[in-house]
C-alpha positions as a Markdown table, in Angstrom:
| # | Residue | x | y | z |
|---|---|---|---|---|
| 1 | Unk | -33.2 | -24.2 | 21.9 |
| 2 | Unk | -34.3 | -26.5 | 24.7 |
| 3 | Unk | -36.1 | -28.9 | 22.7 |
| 4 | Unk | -33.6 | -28.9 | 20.2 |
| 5 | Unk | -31.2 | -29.8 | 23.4 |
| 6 | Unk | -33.7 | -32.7 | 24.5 |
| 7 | Unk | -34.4 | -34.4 | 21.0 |
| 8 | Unk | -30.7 | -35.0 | 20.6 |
| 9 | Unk | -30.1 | -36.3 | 24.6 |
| 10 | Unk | -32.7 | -38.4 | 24.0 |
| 11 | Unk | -31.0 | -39.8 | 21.0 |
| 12 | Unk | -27.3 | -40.2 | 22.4 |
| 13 | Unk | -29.8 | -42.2 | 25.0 |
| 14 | Unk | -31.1 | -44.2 | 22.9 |
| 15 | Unk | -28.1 | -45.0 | 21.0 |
| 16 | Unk | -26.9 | -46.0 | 24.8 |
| 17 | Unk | -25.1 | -42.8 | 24.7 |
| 18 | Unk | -24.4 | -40.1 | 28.0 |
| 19 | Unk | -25.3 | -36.6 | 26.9 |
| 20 | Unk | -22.3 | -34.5 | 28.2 |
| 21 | Unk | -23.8 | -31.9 | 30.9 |
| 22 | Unk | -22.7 | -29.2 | 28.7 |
| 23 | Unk | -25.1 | -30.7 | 25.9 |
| 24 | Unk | -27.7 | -27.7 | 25.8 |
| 25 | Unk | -24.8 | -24.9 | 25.7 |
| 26 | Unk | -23.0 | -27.2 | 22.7 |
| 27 | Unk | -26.3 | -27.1 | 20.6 |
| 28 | Unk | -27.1 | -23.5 | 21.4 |
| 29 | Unk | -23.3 | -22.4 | 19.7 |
| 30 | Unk | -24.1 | -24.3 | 17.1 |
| 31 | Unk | -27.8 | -23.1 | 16.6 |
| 32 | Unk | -26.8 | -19.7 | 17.5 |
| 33 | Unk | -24.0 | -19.8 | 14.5 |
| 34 | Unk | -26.2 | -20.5 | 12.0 |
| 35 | Unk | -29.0 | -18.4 | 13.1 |
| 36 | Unk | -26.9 | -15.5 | 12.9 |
| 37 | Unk | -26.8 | -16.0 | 9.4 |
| 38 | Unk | -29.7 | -14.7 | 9.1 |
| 39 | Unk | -31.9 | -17.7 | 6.9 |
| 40 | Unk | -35.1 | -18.9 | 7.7 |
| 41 | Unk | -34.8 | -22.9 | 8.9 |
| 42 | Unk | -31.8 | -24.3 | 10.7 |
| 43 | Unk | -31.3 | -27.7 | 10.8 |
| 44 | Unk | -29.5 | -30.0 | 14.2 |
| 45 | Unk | -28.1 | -33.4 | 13.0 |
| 46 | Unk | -26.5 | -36.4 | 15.1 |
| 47 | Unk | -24.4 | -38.8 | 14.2 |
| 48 | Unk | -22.3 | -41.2 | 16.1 |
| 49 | Unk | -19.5 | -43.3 | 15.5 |
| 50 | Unk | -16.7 | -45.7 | 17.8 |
| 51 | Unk | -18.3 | -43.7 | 20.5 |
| 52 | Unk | -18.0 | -40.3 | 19.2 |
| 53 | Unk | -20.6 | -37.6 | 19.0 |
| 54 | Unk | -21.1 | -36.0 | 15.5 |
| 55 | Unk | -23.3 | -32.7 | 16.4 |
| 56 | Unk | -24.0 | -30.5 | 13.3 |
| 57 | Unk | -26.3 | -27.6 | 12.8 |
| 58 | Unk | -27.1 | -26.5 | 9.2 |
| 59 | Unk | -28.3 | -22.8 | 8.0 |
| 60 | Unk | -30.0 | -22.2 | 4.7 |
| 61 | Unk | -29.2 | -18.5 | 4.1 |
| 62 | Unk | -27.6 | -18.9 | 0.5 |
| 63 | Unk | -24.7 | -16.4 | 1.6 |
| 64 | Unk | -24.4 | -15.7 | 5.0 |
| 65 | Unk | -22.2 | -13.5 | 6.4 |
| 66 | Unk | -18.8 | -13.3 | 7.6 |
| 67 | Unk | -18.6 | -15.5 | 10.5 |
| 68 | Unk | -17.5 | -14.2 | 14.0 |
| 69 | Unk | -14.0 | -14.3 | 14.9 |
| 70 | Unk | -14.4 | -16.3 | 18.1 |
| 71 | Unk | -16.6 | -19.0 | 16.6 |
| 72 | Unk | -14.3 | -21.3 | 16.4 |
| 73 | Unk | -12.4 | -20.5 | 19.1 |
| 74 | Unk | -15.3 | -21.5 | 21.6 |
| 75 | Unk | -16.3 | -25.2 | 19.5 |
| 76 | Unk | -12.5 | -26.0 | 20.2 |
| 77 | Unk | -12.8 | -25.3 | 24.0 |
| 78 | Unk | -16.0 | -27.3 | 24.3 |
| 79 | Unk | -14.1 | -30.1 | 24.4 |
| 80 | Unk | -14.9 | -30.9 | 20.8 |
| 81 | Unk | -11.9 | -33.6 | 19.0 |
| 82 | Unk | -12.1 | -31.5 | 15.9 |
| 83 | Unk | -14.6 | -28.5 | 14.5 |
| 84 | Unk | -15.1 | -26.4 | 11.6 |
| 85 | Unk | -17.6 | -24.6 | 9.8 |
| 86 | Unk | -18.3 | -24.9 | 5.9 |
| 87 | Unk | -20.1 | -22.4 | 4.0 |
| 88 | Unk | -22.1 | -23.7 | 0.6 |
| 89 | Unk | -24.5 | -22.6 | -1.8 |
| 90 | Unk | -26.7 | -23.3 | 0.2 |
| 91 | Unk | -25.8 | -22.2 | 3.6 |
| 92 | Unk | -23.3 | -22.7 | 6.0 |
| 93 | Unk | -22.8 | -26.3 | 8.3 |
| 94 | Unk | -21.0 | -25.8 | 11.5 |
């Protein structure tokens, strides 16, 4: 989870970006969502626009579970603008 954590700082640096302190704990709900899924490969993608952090993480377990109540919940208090969670056929993007 810590590399995952320091690939996308790095980014948000690079795109002249400051990764928000609470940068590891964001990617490890995200990463933790989809892992609970239960698939094999998850997926952390970064996008940025007007100065606003896109930070997705993508399962690949065909039809994963029912998601946890509280997920939600927690992306809203992490300060996020909007959140939400989309399951496909092939696995779910939070």
């Amino acid at each position: 989870m810590g590399r995952a954590s320091t690939v996308v700082a790095r980014r948000l640096k690079k795109r002249g970006l400051t990764a928000p302190n609470s940068l590891e704990d964001l990617v490890r709900q995200r990463v933790t969502t989809v892992v609970a899924d239960g698939g094999r490969h998850v997926s952390v993608h970064l996008a940025e626009q007007d100065g606003q952090v896109l930070l997705l993480a993508f399962g690949d377990h065909p039809q994963p579970p029912e998601m946890a109540d509280d997920v939600l919940p927690r992306l809203r208090a992490s300060a996020a603008v909007s959140c939400g969670t989309e399951t496909a056929a092939d696995g779910r993007q939070v």
